[in-house]
C-alpha distance (Angstrom), angle and dihedral (degrees) to the residues before:
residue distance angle dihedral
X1 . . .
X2 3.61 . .
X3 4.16 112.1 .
X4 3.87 123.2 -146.1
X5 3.59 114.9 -109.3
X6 3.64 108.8 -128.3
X7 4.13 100.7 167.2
X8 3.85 141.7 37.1
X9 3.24 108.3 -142.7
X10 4.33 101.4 -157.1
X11 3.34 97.1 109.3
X12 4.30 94.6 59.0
X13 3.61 88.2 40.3
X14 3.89 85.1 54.7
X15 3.69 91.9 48.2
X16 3.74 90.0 47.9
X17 3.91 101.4 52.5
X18 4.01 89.2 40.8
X19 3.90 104.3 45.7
X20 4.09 93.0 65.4
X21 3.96 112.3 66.9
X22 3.91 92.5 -116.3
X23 3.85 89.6 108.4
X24 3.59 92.4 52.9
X25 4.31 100.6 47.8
X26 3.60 85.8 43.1
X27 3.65 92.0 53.3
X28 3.89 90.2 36.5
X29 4.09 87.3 59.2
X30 3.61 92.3 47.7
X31 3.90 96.3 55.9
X32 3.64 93.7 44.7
X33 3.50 99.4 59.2
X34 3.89 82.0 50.0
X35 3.46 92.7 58.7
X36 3.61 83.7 55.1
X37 3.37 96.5 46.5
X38 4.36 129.2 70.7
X39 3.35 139.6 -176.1
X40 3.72 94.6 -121.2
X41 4.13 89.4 51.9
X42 3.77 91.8 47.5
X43 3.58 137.7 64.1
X44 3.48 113.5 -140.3
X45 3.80 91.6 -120.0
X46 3.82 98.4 54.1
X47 4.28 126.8 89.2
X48 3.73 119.3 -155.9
X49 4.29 126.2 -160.8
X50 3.21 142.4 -172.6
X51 3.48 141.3 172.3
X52 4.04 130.6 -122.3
X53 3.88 123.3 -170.9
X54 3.28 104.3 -161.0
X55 4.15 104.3 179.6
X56 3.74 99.2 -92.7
X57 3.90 103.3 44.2
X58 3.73 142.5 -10.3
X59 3.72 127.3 -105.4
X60 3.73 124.8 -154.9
X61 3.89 97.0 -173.1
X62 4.11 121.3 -175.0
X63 3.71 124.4 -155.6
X64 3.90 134.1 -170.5
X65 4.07 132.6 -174.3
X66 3.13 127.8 -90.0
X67 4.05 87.1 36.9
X68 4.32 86.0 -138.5
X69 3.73 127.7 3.6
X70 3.19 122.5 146.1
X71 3.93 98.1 -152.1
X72 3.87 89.0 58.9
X73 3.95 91.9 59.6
X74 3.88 90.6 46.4
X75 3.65 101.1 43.3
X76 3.91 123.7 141.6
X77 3.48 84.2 -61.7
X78 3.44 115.1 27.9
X79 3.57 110.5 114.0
X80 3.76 91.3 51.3
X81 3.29 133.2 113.2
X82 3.60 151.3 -151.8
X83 4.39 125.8 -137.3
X84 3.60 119.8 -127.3
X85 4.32 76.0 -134.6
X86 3.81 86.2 66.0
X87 3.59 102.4 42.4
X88 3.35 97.9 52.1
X89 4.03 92.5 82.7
X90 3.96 94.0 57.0
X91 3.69 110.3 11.0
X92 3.99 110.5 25.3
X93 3.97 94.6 158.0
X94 4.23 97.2 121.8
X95 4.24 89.8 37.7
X96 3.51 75.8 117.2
X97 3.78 98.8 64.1
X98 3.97 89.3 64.6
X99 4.16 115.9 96.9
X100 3.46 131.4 -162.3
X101 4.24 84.0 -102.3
X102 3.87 93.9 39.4
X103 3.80 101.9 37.3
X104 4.05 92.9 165.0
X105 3.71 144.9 15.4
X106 3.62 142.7 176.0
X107 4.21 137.7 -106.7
X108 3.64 128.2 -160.2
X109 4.13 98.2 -100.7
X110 4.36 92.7 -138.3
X111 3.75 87.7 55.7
X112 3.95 97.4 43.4
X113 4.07 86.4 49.2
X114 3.40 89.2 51.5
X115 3.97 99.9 43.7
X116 3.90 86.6 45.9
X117 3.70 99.4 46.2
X118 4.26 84.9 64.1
X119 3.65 99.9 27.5
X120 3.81 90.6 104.8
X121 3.64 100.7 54.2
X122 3.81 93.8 38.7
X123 3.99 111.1 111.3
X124 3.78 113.3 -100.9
X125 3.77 107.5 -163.1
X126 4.17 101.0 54.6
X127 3.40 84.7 121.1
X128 4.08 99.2 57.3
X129 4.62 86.5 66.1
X130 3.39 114.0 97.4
X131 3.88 95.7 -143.2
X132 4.54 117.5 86.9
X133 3.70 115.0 -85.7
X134 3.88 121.2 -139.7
X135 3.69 116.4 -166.6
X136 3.21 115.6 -172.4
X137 4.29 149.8 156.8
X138 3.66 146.2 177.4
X139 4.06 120.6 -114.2
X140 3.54 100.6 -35.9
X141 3.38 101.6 0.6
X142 3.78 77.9 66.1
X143 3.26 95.4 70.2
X144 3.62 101.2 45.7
X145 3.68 78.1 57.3
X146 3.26 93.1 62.1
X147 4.16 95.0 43.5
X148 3.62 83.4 57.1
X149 4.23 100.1 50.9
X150 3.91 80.9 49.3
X151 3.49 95.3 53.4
X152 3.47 90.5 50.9
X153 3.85 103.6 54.7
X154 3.74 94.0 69.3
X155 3.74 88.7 78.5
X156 3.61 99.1 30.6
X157 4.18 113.7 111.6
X158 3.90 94.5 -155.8
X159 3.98 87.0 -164.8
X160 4.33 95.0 70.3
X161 3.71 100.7 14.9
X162 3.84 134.0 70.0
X163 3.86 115.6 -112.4
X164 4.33 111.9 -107.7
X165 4.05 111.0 -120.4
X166 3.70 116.0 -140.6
X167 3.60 104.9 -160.6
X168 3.84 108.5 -174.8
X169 4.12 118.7 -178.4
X170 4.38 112.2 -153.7
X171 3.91 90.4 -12.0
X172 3.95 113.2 161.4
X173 3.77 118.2 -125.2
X174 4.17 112.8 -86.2
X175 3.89 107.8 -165.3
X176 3.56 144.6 45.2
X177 3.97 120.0 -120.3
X178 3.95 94.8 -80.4
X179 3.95 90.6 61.3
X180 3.52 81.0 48.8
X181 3.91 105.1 52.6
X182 3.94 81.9 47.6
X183 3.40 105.3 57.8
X184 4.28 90.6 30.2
X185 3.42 94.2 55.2
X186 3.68 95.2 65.5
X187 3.99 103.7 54.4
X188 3.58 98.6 -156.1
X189 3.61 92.8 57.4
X190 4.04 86.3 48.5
X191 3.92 86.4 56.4
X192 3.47 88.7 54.1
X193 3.93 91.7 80.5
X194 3.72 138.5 59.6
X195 3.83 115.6 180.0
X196 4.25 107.5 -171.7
X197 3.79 102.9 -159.3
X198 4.06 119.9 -178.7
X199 3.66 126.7 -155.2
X200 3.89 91.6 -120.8
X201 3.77 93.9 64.2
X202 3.57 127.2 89.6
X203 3.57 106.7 -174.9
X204 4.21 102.4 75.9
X205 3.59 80.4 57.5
X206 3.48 105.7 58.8
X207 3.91 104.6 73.6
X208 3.47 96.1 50.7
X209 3.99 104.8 118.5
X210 4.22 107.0 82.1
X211 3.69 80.5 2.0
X212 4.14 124.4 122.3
X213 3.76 131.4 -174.6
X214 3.69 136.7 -134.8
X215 3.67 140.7 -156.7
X216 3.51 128.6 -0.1
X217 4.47 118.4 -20.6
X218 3.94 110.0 -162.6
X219 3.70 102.9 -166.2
X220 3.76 116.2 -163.5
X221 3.80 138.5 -166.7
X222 3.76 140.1 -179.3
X223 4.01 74.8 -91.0
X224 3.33 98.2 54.0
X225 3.66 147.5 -85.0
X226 4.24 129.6 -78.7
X227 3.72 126.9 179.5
X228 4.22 124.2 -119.7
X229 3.93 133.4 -170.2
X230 3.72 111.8 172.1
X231 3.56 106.5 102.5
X232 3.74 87.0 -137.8
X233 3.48 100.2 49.8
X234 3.56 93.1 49.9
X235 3.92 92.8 56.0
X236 3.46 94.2 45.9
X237 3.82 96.1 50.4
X238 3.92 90.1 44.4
X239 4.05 88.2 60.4
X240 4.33 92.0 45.7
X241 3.75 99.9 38.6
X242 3.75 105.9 54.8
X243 3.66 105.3 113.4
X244 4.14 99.4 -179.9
X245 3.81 130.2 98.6
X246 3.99 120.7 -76.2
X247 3.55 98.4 -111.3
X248 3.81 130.8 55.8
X249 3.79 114.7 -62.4
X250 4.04 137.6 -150.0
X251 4.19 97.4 -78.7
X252 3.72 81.0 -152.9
X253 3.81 98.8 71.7
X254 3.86 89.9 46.9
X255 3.16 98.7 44.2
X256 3.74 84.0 62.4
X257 4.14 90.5 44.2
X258 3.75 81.0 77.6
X259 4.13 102.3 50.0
X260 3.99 88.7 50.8
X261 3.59 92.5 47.9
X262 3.72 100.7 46.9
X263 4.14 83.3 43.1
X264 3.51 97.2 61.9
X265 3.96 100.2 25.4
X266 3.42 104.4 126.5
X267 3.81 93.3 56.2
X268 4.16 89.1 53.4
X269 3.87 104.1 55.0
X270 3.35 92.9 85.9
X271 3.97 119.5 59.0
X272 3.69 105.0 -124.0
X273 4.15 93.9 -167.1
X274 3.54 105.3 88.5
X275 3.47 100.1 -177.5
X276 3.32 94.9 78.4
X277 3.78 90.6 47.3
X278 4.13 113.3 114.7
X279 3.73 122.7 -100.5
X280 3.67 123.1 -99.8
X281 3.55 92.1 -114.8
X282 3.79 94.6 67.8
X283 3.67 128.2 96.6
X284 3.23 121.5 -80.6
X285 4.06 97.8 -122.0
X286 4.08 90.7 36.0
X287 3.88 79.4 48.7
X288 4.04 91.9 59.4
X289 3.43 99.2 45.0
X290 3.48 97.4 49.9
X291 3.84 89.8 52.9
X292 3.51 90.4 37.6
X293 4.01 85.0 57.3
X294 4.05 89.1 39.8
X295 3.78 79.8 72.9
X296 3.40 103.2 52.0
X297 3.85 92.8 54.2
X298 3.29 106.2 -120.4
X299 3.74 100.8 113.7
X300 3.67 91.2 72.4
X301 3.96 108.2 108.5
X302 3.74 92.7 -124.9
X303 3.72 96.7 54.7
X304 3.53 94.9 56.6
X305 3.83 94.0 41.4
X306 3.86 86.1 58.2
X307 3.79 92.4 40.8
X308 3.86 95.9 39.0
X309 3.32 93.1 -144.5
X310 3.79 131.4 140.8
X311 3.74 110.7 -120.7
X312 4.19 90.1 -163.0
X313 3.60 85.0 54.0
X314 3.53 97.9 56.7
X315 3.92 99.5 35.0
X316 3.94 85.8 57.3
X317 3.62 96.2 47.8
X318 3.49 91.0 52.8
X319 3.70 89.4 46.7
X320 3.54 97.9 53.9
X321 4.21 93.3 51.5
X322 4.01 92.5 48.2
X323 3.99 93.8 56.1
X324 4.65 82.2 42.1
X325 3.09 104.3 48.6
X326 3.73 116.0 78.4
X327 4.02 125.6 -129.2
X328 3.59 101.5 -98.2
X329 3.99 116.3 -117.7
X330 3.34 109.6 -156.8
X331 4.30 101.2 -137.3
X332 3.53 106.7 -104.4
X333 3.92 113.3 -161.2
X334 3.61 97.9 -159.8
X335 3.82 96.2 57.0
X336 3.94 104.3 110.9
X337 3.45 92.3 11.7
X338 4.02 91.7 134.2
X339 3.57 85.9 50.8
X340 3.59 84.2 59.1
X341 3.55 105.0 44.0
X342 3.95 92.2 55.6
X343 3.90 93.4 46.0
X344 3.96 84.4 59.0
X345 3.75 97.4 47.3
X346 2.80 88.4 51.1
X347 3.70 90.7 59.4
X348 3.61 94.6 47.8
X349 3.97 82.9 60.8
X350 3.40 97.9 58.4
X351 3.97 83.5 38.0
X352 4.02 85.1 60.0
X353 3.71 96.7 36.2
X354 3.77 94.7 61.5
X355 3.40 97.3 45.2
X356 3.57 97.0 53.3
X357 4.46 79.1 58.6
X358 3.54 90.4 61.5
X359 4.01 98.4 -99.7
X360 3.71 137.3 83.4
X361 3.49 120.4 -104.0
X362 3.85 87.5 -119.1
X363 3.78 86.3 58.1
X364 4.06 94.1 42.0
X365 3.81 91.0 52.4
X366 3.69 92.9 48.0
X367 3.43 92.7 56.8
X368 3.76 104.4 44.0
X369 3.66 94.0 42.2
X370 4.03 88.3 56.4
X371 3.75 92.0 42.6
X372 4.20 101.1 29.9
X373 3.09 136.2 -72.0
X374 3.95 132.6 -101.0
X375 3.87 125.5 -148.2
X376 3.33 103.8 -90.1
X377 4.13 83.7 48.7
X378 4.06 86.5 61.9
X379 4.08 84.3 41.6
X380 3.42 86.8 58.0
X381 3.94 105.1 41.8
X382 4.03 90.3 53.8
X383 3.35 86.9 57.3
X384 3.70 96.8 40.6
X385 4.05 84.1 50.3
X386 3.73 87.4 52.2
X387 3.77 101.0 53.8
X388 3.94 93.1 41.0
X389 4.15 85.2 54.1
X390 3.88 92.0 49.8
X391 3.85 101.3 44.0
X392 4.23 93.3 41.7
X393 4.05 85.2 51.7
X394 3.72 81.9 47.6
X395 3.54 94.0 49.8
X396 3.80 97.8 39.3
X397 4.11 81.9 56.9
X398 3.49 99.0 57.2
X399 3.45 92.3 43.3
X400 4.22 90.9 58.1
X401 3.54 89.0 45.7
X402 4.31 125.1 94.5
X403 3.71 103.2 -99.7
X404 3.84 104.0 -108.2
X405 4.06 85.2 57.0
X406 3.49 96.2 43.4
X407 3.78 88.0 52.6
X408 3.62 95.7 55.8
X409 3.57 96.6 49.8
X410 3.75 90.7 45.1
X411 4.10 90.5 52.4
X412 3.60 89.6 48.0
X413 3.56 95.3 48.1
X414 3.62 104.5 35.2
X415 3.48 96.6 92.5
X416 3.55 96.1 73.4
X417 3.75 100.4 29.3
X418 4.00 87.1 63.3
X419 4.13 92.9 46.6
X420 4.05 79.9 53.3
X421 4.08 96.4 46.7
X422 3.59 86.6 50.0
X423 3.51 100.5 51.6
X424 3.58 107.5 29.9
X425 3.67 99.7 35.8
X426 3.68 98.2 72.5
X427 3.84 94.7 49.2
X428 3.73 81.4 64.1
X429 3.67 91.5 52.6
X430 3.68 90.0 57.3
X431 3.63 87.7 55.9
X432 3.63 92.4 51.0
X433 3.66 97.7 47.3
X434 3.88 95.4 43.4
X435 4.23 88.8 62.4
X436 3.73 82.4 66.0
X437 4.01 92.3 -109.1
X438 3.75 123.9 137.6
X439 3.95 141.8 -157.7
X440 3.89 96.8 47.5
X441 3.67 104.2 178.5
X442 4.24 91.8 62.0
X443 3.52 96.1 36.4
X444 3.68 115.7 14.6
X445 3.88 99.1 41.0
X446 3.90 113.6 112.4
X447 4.34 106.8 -139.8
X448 3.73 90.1 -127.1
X449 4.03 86.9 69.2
X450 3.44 90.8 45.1
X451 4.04 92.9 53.3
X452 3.62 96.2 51.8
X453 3.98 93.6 49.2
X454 3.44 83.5 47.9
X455 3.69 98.6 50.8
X456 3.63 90.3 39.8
X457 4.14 88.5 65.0
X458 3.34 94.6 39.8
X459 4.01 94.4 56.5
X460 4.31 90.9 35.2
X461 3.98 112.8 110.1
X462 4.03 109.2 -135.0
X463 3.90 105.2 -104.0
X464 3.72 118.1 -110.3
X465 3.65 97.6 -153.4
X466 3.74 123.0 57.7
X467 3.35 105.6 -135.7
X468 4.16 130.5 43.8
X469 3.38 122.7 -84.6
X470 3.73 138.6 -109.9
X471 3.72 101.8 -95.3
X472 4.07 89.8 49.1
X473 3.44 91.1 63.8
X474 3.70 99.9 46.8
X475 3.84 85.4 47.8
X476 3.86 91.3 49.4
X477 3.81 96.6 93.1
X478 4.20 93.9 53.3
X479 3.60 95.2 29.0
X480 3.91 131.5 100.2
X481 3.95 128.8 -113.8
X482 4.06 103.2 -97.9
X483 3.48 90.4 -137.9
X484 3.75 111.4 74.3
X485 3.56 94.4 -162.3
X486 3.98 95.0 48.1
X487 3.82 83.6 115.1
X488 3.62 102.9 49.7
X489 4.40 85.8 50.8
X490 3.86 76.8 55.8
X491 3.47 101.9 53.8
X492 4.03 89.1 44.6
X493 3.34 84.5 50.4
X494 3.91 96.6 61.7
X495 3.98 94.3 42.5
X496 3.50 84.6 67.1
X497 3.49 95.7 48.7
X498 3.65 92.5 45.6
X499 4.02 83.8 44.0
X500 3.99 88.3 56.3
X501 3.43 105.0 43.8
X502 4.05 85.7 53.8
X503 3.77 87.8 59.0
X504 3.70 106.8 54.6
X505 4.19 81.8 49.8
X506 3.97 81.9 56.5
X507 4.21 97.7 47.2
X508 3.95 83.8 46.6
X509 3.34 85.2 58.0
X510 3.91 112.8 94.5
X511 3.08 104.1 -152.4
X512 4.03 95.4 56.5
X513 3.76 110.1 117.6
X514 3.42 122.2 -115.6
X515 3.87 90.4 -112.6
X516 3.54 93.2 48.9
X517 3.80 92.6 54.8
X518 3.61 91.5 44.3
X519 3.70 95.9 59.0
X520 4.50 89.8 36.7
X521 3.71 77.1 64.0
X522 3.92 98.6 45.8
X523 4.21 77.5 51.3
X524 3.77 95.1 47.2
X525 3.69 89.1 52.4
X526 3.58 105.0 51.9
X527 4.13 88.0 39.7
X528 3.45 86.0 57.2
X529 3.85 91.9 45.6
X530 3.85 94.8 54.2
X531 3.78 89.3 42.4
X532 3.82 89.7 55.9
X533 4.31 85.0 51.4
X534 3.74 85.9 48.0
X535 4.02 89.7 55.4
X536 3.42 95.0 48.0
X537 3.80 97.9 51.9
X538 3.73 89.6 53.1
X539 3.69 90.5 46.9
X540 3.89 88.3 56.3
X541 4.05 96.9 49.0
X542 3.87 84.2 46.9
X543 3.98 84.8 57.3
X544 3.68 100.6 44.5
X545 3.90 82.5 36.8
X546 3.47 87.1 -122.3
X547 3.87 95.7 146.0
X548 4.12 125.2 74.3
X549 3.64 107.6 -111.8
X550 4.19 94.4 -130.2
X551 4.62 80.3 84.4
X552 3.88 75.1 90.4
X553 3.45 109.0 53.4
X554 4.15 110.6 123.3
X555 4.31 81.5 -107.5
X556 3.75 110.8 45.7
X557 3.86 121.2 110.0
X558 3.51 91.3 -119.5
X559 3.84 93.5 66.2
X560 3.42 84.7 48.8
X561 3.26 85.5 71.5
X562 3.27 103.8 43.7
X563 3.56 94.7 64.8
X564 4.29 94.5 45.4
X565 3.96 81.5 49.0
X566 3.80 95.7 53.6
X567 3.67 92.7 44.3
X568 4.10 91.1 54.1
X569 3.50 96.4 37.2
X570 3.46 98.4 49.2
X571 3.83 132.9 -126.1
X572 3.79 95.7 -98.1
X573 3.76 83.2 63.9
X574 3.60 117.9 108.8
X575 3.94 137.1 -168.7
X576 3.59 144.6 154.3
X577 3.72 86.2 -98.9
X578 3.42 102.7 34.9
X579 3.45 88.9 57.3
X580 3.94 95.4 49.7
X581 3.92 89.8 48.9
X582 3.88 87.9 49.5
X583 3.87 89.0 73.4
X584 3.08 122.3 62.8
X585 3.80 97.9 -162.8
X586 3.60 80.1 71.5
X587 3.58 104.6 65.7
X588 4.42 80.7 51.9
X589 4.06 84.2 51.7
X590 3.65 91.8 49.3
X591 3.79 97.1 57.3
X592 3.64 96.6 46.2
X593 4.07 94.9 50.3
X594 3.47 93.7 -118.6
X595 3.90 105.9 103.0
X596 4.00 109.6 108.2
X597 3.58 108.8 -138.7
X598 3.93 120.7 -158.0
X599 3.60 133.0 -136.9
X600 3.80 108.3 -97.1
């Protein structure tokens, strides 16, 4: 249910970012390194840092000459930019930023060269000190700033370690709307960046046209200062609220437009002119932005004259896409996760309960699901519709998500997305197999099964020893067959048994032409072939016990099997596994852990 907004909320976030003195050592970093820094010492297409530990935090602050000018950021080249596609053969360090919805995106080119030309000799392990770390820059240095936070959040585990702040001070926009959908998407990566723009600087403003922003903009006046997050918004408001000349000014003077302001800060949040507060008979959200936009500037009379913009205009717009656009919940995988865990016990009941009949559960639900199902059946297929809901929404997350997220949810949650491939997956099988269809893993398979076997090898450490160990053995008589699709091999298996034994009935036949029984034979060959395969790969899950132990109760489909592949095989035939199956002390072996399996 969708909730009415009733309040913007830019001017608390402004209070909130401005009250602590974060503004201030960030700024205080910034204009020391341009102390140290000239125009005769720099070119103009170089970008210094250093870092400052003051005792509370540690500040990584980047710097480049002239300090603001708005021809530098333009250039020849400015508004051009570079693909994720094309930087992935000599710079693939934000790969992980693409999703399987948002597989590339785009970066200003004079910031990447910039970033890239001190990427070697930038320090690598910020992240490993305990204390905050501010990153921040001036102009363009800003948005190597930023290139740098982003670079860091692919190794960043947001559960242990404190998020980085980029704080950036008139930094020009860096990436088109793809780059911005990737980082936007995930909200604590958003967080991770506060841009502070003011209405005297040109050069934010210049890359706005196939440009998109990110994180937080805290645009600030000689009124004050208020904080904005819709993309839109924020472009819009960049266009009305410059207040400089058209042309390119002296970077000196606003460089300096961001020293006063941080100075006196806490004395500008607040708009102090009343008069061009709103009425008490507005609404309370139209009432916010407007004083939200009070603080900004642009309601004096002589901004929008310059600007020729309609302030009604804007304040509507802005209106309209606060009361649309939902509250963002961030996904939360452990939300019905009790829900969960009882739906799958009660699996593993019905699990128990049909082995203790004689049959596998995989075998049970075939059967009643062909021939009608019981009440506990339609117990067990609400909560078999339940799991399968929660794991693909799961899936379909981590899928939308950059890949270094994605990954860490997928580790943390693989545990239980495995235990629910492996025991859901073949009950859908059994569906699949009782419509009368065949060849379920290319054309039956649902993706999100496919992801989380994927994921599952991706994340698995090679084994060291060569065999299982102890405790997979003991576990062998609860546990479930590794391979989720075990049962669908099974059922392929069978078709071409059935397949077979209708061949021999047509070479009896007589009348059979010659051709005909030349090409049953071809048939019967490669049958028996892939039947052979199919014996061997159960004779290696056997060894690694790898397969659950109920495949050999006196009902399963897979003794089914058995007994139409002895009959075509023959009983002079011998295997490894026919000669394991032979036994019956085996199968009693097998369960307990203790049968020694050799090499084939």
């Amino acid at each position: 249910m969708t909730q009415t907004q009733y309040f913007s909320s830019g001017l608390e976030l402004a209070n909130f970012v401005v009250i602590p003195d974060i503004l201030q050592q960030a700024w205080t970093a910034i204009s020391e390194l341009y102390k140290e820094t000239s125009q005769k010492e720099e070119p103009s297409s170089s970008v210094k840092f250093k870092i400052y530990e003051p005792l509370n935090c540690t500040i990584i602050a980047f710097f480049t000459w002239p300090a603001n000018s708005k021809d530098c950021v333009q250039g020849n080249e400015g508004g051009d930019f570079v693909t994720s596609s094309a930087l992935k053969g000599y710079f693939p360090h934000f790969n992980f930023l693409c999703t399987e919805s948002n597989q590339k995106f785009s970066i200003n080119k004079p910031a990447l060269e910039l970033f890239t030309s001190i990427f070697d000799v930038l320090p690598k392990s910020v992240m490993a000190d305990s204390k905050p770390l501010i990153i921040t820059g001036n102009s363009l240095g800003g948005s190597v700033a930023s290139l740098f936070t982003l670079s860091l959040l692919e190794k960043i585990n947001f559960t242990n370690t404190k998020r980085p702040l980029c704080i950036t001070f008139g930094s020009p926009l860096i990436g088109d709307e793809h780059l911005q959908e990737a980082i936007s998407k995930y909200a604590v990566w958003n967080s991770c960046f506060l841009h502070v723009v003011s209405d005297q600087d040109p050069v934010p403003r210049v890359l706005i046209n196939g440009y998109q922003p990110f994180g937080t903009f805290l645009l600030c006046s000689k009124l004050g200062c208020s904080c904005f997050e819709d993309p839109q918004t924020i472009l819009e408001l960049l266009k009305a609220t410059y207040s400089g000349s058209p042309g390119n000014q002296d970077p000196n003077p606003v460089f300096d437009v961001y020293g006063t302001f941080v100075k006196d800060i806490n004395r500008k949040v607040i708009c102090k002119d009343t008069t061009m507060l709103p009425e008490r008979t507005t609404q309370p959200l139209r009432a916010c932005i407007i004083t939200q936009i009070v603080a900004t500037g642009l309601m004096q009379p002589e901004q929008q004259q310059r600007q020729n913009v309609d302030i009604n205009i804007i304040i509507t717009k802005t209106e309209k896409r606060e009361k649309l656009t939902p509250k963002r919940e961030a996904f939360d995988p452990t939300k019905g996760l009790n829900d969960i865990k009882v739906n799958m016990a009660y699996l593993e009941r019905y699990k128990k309960l049909s082995k203790d009949d004689g049959i596998g559960y995989y075998d049970r639900y075939k059967n009643e699901s062909r021939n009608g199902m019981t009440t506990t059946d339609m117990h067990l297929e609400k909560y078999k519709k339940s799991l399968t809901i929660y794991w693909k929404d799961m899936v379909d997350q981590a899928k939308k998500r950059p890949q270094t997220v994605g990954a860490f949810l997928r580790t943390r949650s693989l545990f239980g997305g495995t235990n629910y491939r492996r025991m859901i997956e073949p009950l859908d099988i059994a569906n699949y197999y009782n419509k009368g269809l065949s060849d379920y893993i290319n054309n039956g398979r649902s993706e999100h099964y496919e992801k989380l076997e994927q994921w599952l090898k991706e994340t698995e450490k090679p084994s060291s020893s060569s065999g299982p160990n102890d405790l997979k053995k003991q576990n062998v008589n609860s546990s479930l067959t590794e391979d989720s699709c075990f049962w669908a091999h099974v059922e392929e298996a069978l078709i071409l048994c059935k397949s077979l034994t209708g061949r021999e009935s047509s070479v009896m036949n007589k009348e059979s032409s010659k051709k005909k029984r030349k090409a049953g034979a071809m048939d019967e060959e490669s049958s028996k072939k892939k039947l052979v395969e199919f014996e061997n790969y159960v004779y290696g899950l056997m060894k690694n016990y790898a397969v659950s132990s109920e495949i050999f109760l006196p009902k399963s489909s897979f003794m089914k099997w058995w007994g139409e592949y002895r009959e075509i095989m023959g009983t002079s035939y011998s295997s490894p596994l026919t000669n394991l199956i032979k036994n019956v002390e085996n199968y009693k072996e097998y369960t307990k852990g203790t049968l020694v399996i050799p090499e084939m």
